[in-house]
MITORVEX-173660 format. One line per 3 residues: number of its first residue (from 1); for each residue z, x, y of N, C-alpha, C. Coordinates in steps of 0.1 Angstrom, whole numbers. Each point is the difference from the previous one (the first is absolute). Layout:
N
NUM> Z X Y Z X Y Z X Y  ...
This chain:
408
1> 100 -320 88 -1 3 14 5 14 2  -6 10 5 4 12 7 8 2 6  6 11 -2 13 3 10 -4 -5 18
4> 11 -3 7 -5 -2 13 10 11 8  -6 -1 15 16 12 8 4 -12 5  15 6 3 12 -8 1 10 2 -8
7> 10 -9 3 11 -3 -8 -3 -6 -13  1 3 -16 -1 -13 -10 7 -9 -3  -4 -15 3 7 -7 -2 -1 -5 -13
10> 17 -10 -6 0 -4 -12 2 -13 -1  -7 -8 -2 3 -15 -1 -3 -6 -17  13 -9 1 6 -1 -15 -21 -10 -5
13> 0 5 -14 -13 -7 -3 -7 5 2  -7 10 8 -9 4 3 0 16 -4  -11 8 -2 -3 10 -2 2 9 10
16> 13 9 -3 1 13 10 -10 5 9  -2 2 13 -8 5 9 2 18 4  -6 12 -6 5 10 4 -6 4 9
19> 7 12 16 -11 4 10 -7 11 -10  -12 5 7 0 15 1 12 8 3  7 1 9 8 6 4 8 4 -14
22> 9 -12 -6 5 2 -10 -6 6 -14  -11 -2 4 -8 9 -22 -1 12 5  -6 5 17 -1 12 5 12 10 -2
25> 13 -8 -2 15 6 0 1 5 -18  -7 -11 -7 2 1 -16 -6 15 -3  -1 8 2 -4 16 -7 6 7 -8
28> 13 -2 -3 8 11 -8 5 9 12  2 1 12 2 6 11 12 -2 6  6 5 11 2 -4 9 16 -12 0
31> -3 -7 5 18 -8 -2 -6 -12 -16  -7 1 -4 -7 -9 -15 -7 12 -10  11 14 -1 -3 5 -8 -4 -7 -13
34> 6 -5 -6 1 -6 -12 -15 -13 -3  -5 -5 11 -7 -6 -1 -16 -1 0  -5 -6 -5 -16 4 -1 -11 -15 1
37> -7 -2 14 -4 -12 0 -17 2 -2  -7 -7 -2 -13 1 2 -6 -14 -3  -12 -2 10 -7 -12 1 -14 -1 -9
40> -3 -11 -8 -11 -5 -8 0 -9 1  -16 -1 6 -4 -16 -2 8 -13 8  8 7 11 6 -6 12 15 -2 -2
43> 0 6 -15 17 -3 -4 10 15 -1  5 -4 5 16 15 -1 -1 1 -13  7 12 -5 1 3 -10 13 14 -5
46> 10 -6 0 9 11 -4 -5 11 -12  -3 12 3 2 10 -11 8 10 -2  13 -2 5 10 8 -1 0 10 -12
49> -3 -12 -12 2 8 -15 -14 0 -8  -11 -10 2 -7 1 -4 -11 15 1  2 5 14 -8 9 6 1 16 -12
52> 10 -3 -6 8 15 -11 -10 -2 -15  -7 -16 -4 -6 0 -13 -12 -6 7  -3 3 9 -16 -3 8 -8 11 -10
55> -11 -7 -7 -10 6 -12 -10 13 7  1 -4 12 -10 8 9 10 14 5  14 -1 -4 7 12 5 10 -7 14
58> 16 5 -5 8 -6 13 -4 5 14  -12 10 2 -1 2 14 -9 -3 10  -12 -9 -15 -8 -3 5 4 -13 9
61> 7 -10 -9 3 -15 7 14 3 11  7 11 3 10 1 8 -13 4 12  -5 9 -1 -8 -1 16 -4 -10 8
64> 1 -14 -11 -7 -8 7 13 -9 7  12 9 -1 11 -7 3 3 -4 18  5 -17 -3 -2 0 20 -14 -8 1
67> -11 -2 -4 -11 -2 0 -5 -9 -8  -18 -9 4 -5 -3 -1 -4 7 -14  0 -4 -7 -8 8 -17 -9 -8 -4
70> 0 -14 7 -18 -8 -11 -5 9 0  -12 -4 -8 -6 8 -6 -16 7 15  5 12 7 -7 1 14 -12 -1 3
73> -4 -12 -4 -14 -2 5 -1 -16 11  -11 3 7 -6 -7 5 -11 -12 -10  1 -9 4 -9 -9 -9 -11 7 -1
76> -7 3 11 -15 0 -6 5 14 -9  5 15 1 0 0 -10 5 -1 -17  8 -15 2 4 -6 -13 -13 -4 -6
79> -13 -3 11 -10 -4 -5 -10 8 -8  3 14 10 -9 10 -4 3 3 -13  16 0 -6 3 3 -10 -3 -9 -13
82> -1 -11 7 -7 -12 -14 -14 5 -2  -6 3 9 -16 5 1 -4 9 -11  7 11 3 -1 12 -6 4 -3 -18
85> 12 -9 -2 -2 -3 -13 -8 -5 -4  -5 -10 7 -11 -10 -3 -15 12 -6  -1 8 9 -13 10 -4 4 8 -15
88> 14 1 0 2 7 -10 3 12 0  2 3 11 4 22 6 14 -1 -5  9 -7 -6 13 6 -10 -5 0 -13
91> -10 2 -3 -4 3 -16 -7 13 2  8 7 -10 -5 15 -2 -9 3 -9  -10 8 1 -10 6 -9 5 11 -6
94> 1 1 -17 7 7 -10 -4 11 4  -18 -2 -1 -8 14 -3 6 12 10  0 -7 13 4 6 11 10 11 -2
97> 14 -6 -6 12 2 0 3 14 -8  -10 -4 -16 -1 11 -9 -9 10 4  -6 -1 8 -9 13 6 12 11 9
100> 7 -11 6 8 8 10 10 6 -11  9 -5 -13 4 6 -4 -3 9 -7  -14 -3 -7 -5 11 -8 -5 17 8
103> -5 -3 13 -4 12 8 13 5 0  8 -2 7 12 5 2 4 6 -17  1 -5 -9 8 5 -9 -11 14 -6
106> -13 -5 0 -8 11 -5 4 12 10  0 3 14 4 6 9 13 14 -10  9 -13 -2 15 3 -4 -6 15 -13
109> -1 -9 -7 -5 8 -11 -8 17 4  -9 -4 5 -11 7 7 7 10 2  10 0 10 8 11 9 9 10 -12
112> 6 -7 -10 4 5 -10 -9 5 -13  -11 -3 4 -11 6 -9 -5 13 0  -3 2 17 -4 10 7 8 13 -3
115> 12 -7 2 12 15 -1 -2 5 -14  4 -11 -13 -3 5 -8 -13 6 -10  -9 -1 8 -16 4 -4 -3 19 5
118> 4 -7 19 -9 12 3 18 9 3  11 -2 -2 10 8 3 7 -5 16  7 10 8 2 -1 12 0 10 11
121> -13 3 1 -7 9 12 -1 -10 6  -7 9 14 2 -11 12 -10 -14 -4  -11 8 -2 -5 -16 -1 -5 -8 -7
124> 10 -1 -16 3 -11 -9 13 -11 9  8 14 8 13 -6 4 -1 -8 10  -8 7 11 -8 -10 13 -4 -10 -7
127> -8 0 -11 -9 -17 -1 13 -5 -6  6 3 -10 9 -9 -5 9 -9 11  7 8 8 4 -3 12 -3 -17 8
130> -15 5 1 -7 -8 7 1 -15 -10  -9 -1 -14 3 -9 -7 13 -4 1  14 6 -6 8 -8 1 6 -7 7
133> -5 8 19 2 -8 8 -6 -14 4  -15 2 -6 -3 -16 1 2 -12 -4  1 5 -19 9 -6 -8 12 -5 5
136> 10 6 4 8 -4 6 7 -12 12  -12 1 9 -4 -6 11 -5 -9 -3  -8 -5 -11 -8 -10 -6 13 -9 -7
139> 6 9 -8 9 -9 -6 10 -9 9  1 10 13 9 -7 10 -6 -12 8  -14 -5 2 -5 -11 3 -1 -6 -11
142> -1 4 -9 1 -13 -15 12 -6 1  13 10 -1 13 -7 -4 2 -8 14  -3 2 10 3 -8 11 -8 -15 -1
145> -14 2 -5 -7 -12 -7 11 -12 -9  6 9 -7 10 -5 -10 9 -4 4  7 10 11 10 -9 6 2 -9 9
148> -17 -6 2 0 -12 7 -5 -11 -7  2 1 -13 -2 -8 -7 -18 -10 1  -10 11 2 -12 -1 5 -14 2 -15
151> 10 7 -11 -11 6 -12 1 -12 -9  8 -6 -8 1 -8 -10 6 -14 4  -6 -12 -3 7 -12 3 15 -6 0
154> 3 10 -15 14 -1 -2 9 8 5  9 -1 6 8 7 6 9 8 -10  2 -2 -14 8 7 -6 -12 16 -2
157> -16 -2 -4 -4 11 -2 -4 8 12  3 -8 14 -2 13 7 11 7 1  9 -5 -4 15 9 4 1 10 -11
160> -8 -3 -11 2 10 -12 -11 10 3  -13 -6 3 -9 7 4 9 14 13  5 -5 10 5 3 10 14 18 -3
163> 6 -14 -12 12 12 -5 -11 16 -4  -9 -2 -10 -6 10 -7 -11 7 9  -5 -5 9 -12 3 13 20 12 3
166> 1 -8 8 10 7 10 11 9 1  7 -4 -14 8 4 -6 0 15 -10  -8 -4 -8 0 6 -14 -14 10 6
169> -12 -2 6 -13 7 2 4 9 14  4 -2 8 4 2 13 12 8 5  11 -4 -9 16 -1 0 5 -2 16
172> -2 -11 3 1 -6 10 11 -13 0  12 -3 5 9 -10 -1 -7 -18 2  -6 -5 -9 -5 -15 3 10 -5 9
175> 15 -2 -7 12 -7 9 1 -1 13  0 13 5 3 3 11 -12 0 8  -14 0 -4 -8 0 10 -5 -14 5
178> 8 -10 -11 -1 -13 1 5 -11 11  17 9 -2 7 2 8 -5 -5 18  -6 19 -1 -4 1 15 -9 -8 3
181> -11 0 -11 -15 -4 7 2 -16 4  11 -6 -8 3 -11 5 -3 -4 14  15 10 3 3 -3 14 -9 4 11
184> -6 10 -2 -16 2 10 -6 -11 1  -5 -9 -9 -11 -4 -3 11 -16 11  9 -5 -3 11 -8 11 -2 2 14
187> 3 13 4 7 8 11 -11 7 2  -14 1 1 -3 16 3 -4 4 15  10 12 -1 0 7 17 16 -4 8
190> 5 -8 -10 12 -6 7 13 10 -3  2 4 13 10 12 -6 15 -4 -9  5 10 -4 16 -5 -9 -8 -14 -12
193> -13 2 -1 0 -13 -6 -17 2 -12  -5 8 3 -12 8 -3 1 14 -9  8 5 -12 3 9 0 -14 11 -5
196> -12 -1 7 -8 8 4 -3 11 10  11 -7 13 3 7 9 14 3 2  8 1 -9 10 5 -3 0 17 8
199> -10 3 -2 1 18 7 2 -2 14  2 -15 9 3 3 11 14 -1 -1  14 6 7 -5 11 11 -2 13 -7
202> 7 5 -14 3 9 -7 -9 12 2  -13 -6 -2 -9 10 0 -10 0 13  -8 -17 1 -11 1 5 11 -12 11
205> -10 -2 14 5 -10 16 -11 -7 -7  -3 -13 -7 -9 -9 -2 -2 -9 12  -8 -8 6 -4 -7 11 7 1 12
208> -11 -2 10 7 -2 12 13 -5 1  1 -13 3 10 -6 2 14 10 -7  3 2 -15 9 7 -5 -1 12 8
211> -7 7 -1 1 14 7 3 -5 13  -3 -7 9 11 3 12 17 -3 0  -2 -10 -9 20 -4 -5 4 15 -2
214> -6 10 -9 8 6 -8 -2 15 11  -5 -2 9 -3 9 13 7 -4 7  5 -8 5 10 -10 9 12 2 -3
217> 4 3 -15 11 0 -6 4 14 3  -10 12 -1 4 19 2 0 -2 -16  -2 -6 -13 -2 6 -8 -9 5 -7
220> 0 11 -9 -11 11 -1 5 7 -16  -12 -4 -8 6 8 -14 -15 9 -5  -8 -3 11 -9 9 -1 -12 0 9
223> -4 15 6 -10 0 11 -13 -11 -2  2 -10 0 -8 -11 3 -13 -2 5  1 13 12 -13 2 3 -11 7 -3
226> 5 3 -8 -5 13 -12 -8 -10 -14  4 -12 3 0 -4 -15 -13 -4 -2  -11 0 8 -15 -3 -6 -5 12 -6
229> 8 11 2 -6 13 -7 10 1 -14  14 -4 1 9 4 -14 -3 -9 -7  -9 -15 2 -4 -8 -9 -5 6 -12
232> -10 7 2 -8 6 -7 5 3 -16  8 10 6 5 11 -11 13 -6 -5  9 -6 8 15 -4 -7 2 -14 -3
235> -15 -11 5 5 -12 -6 -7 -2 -16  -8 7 -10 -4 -3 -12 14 10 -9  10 13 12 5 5 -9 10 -7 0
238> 6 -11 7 10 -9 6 -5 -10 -14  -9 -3 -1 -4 -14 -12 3 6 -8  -4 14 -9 2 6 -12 21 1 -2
241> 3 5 9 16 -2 -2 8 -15 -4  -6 -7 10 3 -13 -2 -4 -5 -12  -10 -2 -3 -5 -8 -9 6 9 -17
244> 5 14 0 2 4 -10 19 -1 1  8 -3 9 15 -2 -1 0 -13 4  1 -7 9 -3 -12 5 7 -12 -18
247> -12 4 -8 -1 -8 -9 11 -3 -9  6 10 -1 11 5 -8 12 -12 6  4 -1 15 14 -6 5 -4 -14 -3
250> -17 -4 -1 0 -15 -1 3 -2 -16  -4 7 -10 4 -4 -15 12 3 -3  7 9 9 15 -4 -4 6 -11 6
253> 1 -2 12 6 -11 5 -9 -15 -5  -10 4 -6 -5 -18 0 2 2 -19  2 10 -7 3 4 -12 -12 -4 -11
256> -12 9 6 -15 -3 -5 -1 12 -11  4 0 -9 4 8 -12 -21 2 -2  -2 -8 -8 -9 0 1 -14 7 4
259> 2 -2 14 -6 10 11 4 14 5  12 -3 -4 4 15 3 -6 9 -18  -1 -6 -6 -2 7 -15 -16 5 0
262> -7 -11 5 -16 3 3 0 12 8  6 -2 13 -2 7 9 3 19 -3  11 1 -8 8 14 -3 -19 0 -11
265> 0 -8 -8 -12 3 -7 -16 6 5  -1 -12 8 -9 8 7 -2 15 0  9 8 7 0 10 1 1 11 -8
268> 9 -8 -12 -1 7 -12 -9 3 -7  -13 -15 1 -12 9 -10 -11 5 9  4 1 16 -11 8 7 2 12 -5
271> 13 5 2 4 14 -3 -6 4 -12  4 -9 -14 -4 1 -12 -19 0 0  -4 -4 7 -14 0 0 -3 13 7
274> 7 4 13 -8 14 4 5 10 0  14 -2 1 8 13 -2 -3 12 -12  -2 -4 -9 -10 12 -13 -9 3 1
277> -11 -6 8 -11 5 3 -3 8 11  9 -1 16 2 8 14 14 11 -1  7 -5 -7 13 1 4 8 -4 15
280> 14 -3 -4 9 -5 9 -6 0 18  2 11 3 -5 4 17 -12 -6 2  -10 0 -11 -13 -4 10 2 -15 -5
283> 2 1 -9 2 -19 1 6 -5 12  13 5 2 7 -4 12 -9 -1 11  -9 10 4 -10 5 11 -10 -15 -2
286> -9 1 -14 -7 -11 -5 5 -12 8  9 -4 -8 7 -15 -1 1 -5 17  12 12 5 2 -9 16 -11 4 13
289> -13 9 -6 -10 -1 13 -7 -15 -2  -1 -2 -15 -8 -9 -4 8 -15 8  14 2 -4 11 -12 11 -5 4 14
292> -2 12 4 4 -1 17 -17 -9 5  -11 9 -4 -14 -8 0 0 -16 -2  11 -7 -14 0 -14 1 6 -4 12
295> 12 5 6 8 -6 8 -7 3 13  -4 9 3 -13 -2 12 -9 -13 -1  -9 0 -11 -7 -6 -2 2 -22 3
298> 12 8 -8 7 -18 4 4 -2 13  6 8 5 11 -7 16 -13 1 10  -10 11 2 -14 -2 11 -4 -17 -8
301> -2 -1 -13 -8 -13 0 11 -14 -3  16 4 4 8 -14 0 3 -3 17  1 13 2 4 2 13 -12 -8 14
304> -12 8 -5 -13 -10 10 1 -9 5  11 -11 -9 -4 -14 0 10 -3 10  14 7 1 12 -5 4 6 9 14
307> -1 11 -4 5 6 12 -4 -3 15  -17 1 0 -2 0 8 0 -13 12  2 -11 -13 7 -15 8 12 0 3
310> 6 -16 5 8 -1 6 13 2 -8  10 7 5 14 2 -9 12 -2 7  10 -7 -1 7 -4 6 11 -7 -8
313> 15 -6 7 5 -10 -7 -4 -14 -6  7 -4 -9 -11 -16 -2 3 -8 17  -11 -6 -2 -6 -9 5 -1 -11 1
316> 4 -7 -13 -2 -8 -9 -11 -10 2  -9 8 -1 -17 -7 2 -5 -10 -7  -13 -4 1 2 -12 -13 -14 10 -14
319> 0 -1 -9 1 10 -10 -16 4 8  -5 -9 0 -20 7 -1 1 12 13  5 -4 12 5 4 15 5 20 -8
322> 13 -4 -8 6 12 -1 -9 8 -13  -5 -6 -1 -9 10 -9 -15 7 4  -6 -5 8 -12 4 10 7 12 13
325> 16 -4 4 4 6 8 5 18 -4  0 -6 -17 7 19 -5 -11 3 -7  -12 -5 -4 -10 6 -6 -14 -1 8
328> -12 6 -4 -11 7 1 -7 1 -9  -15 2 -6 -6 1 -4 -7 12 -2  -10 9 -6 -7 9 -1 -16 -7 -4
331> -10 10 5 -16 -6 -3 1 -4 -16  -8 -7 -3 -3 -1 -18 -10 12 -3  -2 1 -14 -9 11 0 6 1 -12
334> -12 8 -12 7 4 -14 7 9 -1  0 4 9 8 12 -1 15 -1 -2  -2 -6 18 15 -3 6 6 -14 -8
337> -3 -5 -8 5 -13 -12 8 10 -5  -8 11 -6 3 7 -14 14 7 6  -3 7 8 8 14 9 13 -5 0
340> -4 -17 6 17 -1 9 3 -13 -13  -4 1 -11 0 -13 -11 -2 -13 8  -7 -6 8 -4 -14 13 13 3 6
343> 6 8 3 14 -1 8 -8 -6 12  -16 8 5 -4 0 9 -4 -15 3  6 -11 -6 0 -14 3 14 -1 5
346> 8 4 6 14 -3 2 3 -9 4  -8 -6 6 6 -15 12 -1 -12 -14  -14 5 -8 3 -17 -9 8 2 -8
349> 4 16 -9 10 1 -7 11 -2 2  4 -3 14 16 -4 1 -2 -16 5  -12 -4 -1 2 -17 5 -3 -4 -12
352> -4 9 -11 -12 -8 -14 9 10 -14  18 2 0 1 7 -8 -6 7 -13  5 -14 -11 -5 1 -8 -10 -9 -3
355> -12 4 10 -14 5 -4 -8 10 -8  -6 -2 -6 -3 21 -7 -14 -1 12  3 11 0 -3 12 11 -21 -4 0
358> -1 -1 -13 -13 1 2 -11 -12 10  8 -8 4 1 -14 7 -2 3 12  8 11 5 3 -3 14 -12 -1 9
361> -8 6 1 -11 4 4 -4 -19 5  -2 -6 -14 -2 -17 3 6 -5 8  14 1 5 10 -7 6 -2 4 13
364> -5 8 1 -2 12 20 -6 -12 7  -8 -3 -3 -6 -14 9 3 -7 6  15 -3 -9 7 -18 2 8 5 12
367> 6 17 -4 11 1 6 -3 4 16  -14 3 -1 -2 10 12 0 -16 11  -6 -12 -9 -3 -14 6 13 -3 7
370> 12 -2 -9 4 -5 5 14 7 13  1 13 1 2 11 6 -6 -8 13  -13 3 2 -7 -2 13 5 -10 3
373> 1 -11 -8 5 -18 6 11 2 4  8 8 -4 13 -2 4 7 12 12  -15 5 6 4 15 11 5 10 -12
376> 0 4 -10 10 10 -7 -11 9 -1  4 14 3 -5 11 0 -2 5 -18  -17 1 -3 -2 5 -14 -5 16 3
379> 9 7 -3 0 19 0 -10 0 -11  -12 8 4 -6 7 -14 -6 12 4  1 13 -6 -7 15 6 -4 7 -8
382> -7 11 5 -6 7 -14 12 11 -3  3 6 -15 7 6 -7 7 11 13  -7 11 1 4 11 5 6 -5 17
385> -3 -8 5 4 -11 13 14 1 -2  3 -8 -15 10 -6 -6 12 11 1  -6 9 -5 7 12 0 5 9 13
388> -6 1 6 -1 9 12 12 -15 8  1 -10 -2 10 -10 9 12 6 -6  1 2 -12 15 2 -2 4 12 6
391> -8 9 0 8 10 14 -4 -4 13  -7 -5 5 0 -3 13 13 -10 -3  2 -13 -5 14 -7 3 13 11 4
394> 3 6 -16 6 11 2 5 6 7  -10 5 12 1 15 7 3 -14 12  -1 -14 2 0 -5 13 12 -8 -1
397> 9 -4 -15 11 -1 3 14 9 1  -4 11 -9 1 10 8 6 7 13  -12 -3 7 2 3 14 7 -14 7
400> -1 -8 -4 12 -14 6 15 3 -2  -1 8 -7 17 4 -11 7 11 13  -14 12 -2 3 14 10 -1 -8 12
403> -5 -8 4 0 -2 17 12 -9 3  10 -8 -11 11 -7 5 9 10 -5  1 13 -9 11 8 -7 2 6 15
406> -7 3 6 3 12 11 0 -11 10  -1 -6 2 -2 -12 13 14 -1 6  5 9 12 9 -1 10 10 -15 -3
């Protein structure tokens, strides 16, 4: 039986009765610091201690602290999701998978071939540039492939697949992006709980709603209203900082020897690969335009899906609800598969995890179906649409921030 409101009563023999009130109190917060409740399947569930060796990461199952955690769907779609097995869209096509790695890696090579062939005038250095930024970008939808456990049946070889894609080809932290992507994929849009939108307030006023709190409040850590134009230029250089220190505080405190050894490597044999052929300065030049181009490249095509929806504190919605509510879609097209790796399926990638990607396209039907039966708004637009909303959001919460910061 589900929690009820009220008082809970306790009668000897019989099964404890909890309110809402009371699991709502259980968060780790508040006068029950110490405590951590959460509901499955109609029953309370103390995770005080278990929440610390949760396999998914202690921050993923603490958000769900206070709350409802069955598993958030609505029957029909528990149905849709029998469906979809039934058709077969969680089985992955190999061919598929090694194309995507093999382009990307030929790319890799490519960019370091160029240098060493034709030298480093502008434009061996321009194309190289270009290749290893694709390369790059490619690698980054593969390892995310991996990290959803979407390429190989066995979960031990996508994680190895995963380490060497992401780690070792990339030098990109697996750990830690596992970490986060967790919690997005839980929480996404939900602030203190999403750490995607972690840049609000620091950098960027993310959604309405938040940008008037933090305009209401008089605080200001940066001209906010300005920020559909500083997007541009300081949030890929904002990803490059982060993503290259960032990584460091999580393998020491989670003590990922390991990863931290790949990672210092990485960079070791890039250097060892171009440094004798450009020398030091233009590699440097080389290496982080080729970073600032990926990190553009990524946040316009991670960002499309999420900014421009709803962002706010949780909600505690029921899962299919809170995932249509933070994501959006992009047109299909070969292009836009390739460009954005199917990111531009967002809505079924966060209802159809580990799906591989090449699927999704099949699944758009069921979802769009059962969306309409249930009133729920299905977002889909074409690419440059997609784009041009993240500054319009932007520039319009923004101006919710500036018009309560100065508001008498």
């Amino acid at each position: 039986m589900p929690p009820q409101s009220g008082a809970s009563v306790v009668k000897p023999g019989v099964p404890r009765l909890f309110t809402w009130e009371e699991v709502s109190l259980r968060t780790g917060q508040g006068d029950f610091k110490e405590e951590r409740w959460l509901v499955i399947d109609r029953k309370v569930y103390d995770v005080s201690q278990f929440y610390l060796q949760h396999p998914g990461g202690f921050r993923l199952i603490r958000h769900y602290s206070g709350q409802d955690a069955t598993e958030m769907l609505v029957k029909d779609f528990h149905e849709l999701h029998a469906t979809v097995e039934k058709m077969g869209l969680f089985k992955s096509r190999f061919s598929f998978f090694a194309w995507m790695f093999l382009h990307a890696f030929i790319l890799d090579i490519a960019s370091w071939s160029t240098i060493w062939y034709f030298g480093k005038s502008w434009t061996p250095f321009l194309l190289g540039v270009a290749m290893f930024t694709i390369g790059q970008i490619q690698y980054g939808f593969l390892q995310h492939d991996l990290g959803h456990v979407s390429v190989f049946e066995k979960l031990k070889w996508n994680k190895v697949a995963h380490f060497v894609v992401f780690d070792i080809l990339k030098g990109g932290p697996m750990g830690l992006w596992n970490h986060m992507h967790n919690q997005h994929h839980a929480k996404p849009n939900c602030f203190r709980k999403d750490p995607d939108i972690n840049t609000h307030p620091m950098f960027f006023s993310l959604g309405k709603k938040l940008s008037l709190k933090l305009g209401k409040k008089k605080r200001k850590y940066m001209p906010y209203q300005y920020q559909h134009n500083y997007f541009i230029l300081l949030a890929p250089l904002m990803f490059i900082i982060g993503t290259q220190f960032l990584p460091f505080r999580f393998f020491l405190l989670r003590r990922k020897w390991l990863e931290l050894f790949t990672y210092l490597f990485f960079y070791f044999r890039v250097c060892l690969m171009y440094v004798p052929l450009m020398g030091f300065k233009s590699f440097m030049a080389y290496y982080y335009l080729a970073r600032y181009i990926e990190a553009s490249w990524f946040l316009w095509v991670s960002q499309m899906n999420h900014i421009p929806m709803n962002i706010d504190y949780d909600q505690n919605l029921d899962w299919f609800s809170a995932q249509l509510s933070a994501t959006c879609n992009v047109d299909e097209s070969p292009f836009n598969d390739w460009y954005t790796g199917h990111l531009n399926f967002q809505i079924e990638h966060h209802l159809f995890p580990t799906m591989p990607r090449h699927n999704y396209y099949k699944v758009v039907p069921l979802v769009k179906s059962l969306c309409a039966k249930h009133n729920i708004k299905y977002e889909c637009k074409p690419m440059l649409t997609a784009f041009a909303d993240i500054v319009r959001t932007l520039k319009e919460s923004g101006k919710v921030w500036h018009n309560a910061y100065y508001q008498e």
